[in-house]
C-alpha positions as CSV (number, residue, x, y, z in Angstrom):
1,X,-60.6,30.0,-71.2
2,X,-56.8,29.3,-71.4
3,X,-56.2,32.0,-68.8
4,X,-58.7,30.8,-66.5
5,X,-57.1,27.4,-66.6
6,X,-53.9,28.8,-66.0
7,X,-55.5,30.7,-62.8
8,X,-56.9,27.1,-61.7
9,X,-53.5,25.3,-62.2
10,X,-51.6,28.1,-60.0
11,X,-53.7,28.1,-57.5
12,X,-53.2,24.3,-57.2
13,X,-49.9,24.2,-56.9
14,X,-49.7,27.4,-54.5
15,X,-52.1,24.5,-52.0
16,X,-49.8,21.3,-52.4
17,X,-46.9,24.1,-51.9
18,X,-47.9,25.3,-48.9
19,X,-49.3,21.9,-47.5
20,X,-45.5,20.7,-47.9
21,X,-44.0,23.6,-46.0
22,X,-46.6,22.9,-43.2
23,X,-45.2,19.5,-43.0
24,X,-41.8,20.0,-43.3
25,X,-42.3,23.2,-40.7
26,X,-44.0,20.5,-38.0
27,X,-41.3,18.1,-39.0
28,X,-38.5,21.0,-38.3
29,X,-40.3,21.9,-35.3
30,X,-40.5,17.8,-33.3
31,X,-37.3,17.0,-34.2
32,X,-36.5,20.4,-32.2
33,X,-38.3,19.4,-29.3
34,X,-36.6,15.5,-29.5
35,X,-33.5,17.3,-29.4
36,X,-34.3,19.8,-26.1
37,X,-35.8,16.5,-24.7
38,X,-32.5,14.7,-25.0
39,X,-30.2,17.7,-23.9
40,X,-32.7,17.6,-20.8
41,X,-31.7,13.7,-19.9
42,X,-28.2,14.6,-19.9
43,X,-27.1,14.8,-16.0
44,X,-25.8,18.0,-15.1
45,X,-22.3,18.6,-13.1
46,X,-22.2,21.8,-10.0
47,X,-24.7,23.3,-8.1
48,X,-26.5,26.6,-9.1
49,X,-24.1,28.5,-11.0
50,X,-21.0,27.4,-13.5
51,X,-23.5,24.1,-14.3
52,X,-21.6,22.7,-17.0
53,X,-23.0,19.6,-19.7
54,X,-21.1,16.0,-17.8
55,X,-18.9,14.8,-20.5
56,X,-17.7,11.1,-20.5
57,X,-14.5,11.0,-20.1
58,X,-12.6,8.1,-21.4
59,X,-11.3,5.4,-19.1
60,X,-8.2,5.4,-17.9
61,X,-6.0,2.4,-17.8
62,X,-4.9,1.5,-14.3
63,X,-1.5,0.5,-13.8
64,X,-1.8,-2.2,-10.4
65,X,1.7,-1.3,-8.3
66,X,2.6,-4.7,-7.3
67,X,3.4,-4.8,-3.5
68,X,6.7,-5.1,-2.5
69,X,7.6,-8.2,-0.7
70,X,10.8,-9.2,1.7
71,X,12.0,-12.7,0.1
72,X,14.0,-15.3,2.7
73,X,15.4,-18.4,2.2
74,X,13.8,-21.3,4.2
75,X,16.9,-21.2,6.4
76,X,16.8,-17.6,6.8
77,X,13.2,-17.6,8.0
78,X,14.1,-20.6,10.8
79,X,16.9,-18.3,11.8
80,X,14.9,-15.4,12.1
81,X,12.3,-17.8,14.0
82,X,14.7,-18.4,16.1
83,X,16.1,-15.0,17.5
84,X,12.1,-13.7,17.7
85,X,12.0,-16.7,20.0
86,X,15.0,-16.3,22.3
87,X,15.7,-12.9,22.1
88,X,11.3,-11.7,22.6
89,X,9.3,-15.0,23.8
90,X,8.5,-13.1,26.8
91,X,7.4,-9.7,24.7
92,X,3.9,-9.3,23.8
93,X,3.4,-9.4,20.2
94,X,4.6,-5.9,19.2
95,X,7.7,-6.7,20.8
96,X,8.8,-9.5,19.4
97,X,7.5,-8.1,15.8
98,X,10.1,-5.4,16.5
99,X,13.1,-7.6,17.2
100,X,12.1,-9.5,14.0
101,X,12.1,-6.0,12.3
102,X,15.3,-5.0,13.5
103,X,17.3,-8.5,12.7
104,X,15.7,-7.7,8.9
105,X,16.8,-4.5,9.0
106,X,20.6,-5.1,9.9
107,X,20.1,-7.5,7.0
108,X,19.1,-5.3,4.8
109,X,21.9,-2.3,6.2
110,X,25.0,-2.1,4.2
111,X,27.0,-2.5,7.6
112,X,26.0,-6.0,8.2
113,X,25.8,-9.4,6.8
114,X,23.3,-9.8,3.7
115,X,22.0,-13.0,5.3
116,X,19.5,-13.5,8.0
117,X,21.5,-16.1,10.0
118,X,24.9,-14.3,9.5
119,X,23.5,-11.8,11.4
120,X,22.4,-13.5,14.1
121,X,25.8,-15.2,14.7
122,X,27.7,-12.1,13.9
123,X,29.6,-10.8,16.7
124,X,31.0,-7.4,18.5
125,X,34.5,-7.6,20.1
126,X,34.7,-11.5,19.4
127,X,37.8,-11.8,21.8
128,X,35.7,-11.0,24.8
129,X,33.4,-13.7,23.3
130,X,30.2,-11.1,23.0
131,X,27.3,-11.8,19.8
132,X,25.1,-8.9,18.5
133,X,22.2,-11.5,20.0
134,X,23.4,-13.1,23.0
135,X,21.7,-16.4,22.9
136,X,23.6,-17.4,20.3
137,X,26.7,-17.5,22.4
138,X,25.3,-18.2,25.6
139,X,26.5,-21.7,25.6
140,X,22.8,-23.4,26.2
141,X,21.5,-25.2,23.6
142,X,19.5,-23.4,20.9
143,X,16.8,-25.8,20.2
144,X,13.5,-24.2,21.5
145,X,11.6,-26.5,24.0
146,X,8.4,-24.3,24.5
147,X,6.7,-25.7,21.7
148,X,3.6,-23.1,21.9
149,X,6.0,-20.4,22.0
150,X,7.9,-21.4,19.4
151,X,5.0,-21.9,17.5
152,X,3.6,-18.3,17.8
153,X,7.7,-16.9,17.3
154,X,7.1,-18.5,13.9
155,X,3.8,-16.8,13.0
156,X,5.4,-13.6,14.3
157,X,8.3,-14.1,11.7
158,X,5.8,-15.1,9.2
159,X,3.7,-11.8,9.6
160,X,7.0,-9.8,9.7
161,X,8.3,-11.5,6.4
162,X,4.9,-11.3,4.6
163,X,4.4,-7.1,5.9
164,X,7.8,-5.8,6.1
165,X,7.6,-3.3,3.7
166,X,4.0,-2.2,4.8
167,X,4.8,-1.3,8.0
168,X,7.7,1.2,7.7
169,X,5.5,3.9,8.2
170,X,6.2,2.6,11.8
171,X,9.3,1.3,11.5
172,X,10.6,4.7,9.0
173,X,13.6,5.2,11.4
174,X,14.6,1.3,11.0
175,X,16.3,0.2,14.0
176,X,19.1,-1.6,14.2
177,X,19.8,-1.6,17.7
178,X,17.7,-2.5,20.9
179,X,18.8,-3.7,24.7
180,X,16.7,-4.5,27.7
181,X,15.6,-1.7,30.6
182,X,17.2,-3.1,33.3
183,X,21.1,-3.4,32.0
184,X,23.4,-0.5,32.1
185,X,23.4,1.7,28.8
186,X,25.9,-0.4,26.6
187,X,28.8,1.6,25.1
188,X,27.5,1.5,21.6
189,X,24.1,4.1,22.8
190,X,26.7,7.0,22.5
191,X,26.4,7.7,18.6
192,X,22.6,6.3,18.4
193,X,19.5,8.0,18.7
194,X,17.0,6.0,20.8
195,X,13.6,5.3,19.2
196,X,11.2,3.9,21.6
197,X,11.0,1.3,24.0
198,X,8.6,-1.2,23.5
199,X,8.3,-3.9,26.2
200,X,11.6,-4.0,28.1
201,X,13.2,-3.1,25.3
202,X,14.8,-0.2,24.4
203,X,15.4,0.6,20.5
204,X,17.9,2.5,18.6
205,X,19.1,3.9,15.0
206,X,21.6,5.4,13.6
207,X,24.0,2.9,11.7
């Protein structure tokens, strides 16, 4: 009697035993498949071979490289108006963008005055009474009377001011220098490398 009760006990518990590892074995195998379904989602990098699992990368901070911008004095930009406007009023745009370019770049060139309207009035060979920009010492008055093109000489300076240092892709062999086509070579060509003409202008470097 005792052993046969023993017999009906084992046999019970060998049931709820193997009812649990059923379970748990189902359990074991969803969470499997949850898992393979997930790793399925996850977007893949290449094309048919090397495929490799797309990890997210942290982001990087971006560092913003302010532009670099050409500062004049309010002075400095009305002189610089002005020699766009009597040295290139009758130059398309280009033009007289390039003889704003090359009075900022002799201001910026070691060899000449660190001010925009001291190198407009500077001179070569003063006792033959010569200026780098004639106009200056032409002995006719330097207040512009075309108002429209003095207008647009002030937008050109403006422009020039405001995208200097954008445009010396253009401008990488910075001329200093320039003259008109129809004048004899002036002495000072002999030592400089000519650039390009743009206009009736002819531009040159080396300083």
């Amino acid at each position: 009697m005792n052993q046969s009760r023993y017999n009906l006990m084992f046999l019970i518990f060998f049931i709820l035993t193997s009812l649990c590892l059923w379970k748990v074995d189902i359990g074991v195998q969803k969470a499997l498949k949850e898992v393979h379904d997930l790793n399925m989602q996850i977007p893949l990098e290449g094309e048919q071979q090397g495929l490799v699992l797309k990890q997210t990368q942290p982001k990087q901070k971006v560092l913003v490289k302010k532009k670099k911008r050409l500062v004049l004095s309010k002075e400095e930009t009305n002189c610089l108006a002005l020699n766009v406007y009597f040295e290139a009023r009758n130059q398309d745009t280009p033009g007289q963008i390039a003889v704003a370019f090359v009075t900022i770049n002799r201001k910026l060139n070691k060899y000449f005055k660190n001010d925009i309207c001291e190198v407009v009035k500077q001179g070569y060979r003063k006792r033959q009474g010569s200026c780098a920009f004639s106009w200056y010492c032409d002995g006719v008055s330097d207040r512009p009377k075309d108002k429209v093109a003095w207008s647009y000489s002030k937008q050109v300076t403006k422009w020039a001011v405001e995208n200097y240092y954008t445009q010396l892709d253009y401008y990488s062999e910075k001329p200093t220098h320039y003259h008109a086509d129809y004048i004899k070579k002036p002495w000072w060509t002999k030592d400089m490398k000519r650039i390009v003409k743009i206009g009736n202008h002819i531009f040159y470097s080396g300083v």
